[in-house]
N, C-alpha and C positions, 0 to 999 in steps of 0.2 A: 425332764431330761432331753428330749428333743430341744429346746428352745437353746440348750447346753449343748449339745451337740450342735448347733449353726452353728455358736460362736467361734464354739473351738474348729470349725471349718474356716472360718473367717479371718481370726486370728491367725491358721497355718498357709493363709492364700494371701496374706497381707508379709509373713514373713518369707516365703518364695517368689513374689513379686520385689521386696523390699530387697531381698540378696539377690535376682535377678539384675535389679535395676544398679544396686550398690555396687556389681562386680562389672559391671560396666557391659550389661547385656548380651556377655559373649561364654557366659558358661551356661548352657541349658538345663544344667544337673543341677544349677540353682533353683529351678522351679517346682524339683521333686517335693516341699512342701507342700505349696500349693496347688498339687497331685493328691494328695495326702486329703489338704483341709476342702478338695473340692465333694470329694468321696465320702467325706464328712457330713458338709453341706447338705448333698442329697440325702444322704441317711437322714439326716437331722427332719427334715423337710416328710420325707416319707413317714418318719415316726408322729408326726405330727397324726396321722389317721389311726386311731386306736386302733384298726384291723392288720395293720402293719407297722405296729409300733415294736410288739416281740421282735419279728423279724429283723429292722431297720436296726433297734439298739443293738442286738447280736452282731450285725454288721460291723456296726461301728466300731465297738469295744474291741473285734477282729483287727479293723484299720488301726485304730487305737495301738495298740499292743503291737504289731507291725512296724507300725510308726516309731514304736519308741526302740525295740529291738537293733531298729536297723539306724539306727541313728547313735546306738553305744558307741564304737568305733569313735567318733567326734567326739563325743561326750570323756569320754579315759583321756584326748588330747587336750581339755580346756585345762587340767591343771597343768602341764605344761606351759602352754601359752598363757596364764596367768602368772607363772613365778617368772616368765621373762623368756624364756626359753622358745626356741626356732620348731614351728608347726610346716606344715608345706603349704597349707592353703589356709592362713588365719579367719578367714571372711564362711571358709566352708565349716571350720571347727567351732565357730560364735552362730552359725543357721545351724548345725546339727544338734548342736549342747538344746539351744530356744528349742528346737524340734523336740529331742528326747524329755524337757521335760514338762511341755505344751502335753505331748502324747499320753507321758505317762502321770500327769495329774487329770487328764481327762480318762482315762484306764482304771484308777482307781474309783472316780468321780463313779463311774461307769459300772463297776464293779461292786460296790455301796449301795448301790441303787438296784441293783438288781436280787443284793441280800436283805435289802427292806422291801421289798417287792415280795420275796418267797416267804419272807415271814409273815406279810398282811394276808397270805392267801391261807395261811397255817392256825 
């Protein structure tokens, strides 16, 4: 799971650079992603040391779920801006949607892992 948790740090620091850069680097609430996938990163990295593996993955799964929570608001607006319909910030409702559901497929990923984990100890 750590090696899973880089990526998905990586992945969310590649889409807050990519919407940084996309919005023509003047919104800095583009980068709250990768906020997100860097927070990720370290955890990921940390769980790499079986002494702080409990630890880091709790973390994460924490960031994880955060991540996705606070990125609904975006996520309820993509049907709209898919059927055609006027968003206020299209560029921020297509980085929140990739957000919520980068977050919440690593959450679950995350959450899986941790009910095969209780049961190998059982």
């Amino acid at each position: 799971m750590p090696n899973t948790t880089i990526l998905f740090g990586l992945l969310l620091i590649l889409l807050g650079i990519g919407g940084f850069v996309g919005t023509g680097s003047t919104a800095p609430t583009a980068l709250i992603p990768a906020a997100f996938g860097l927070v990720l990163l370290i955890t990921g990295i940390m769980a790499r040391n079986p002494a702080r593996r409990k630890m880091a993955m709790h973390i994460a799964v924490v960031v994880g779920l955060l991540g996705f929570l606070g990125t609904i608001p975006g996520l309820m607006k993509l049907g709209t801006l898919i059927s055609g319909g006027e968003v206020a910030r299209p560029a921020a409702v297509i980085s929140q949607s990739i957000m919520a559901l980068l977050t919440a497929f690593f959450t679950i990923l995350c959450v899986r892992s941790f009910i095969r984990a209780r049961a190998s100890r059982a």
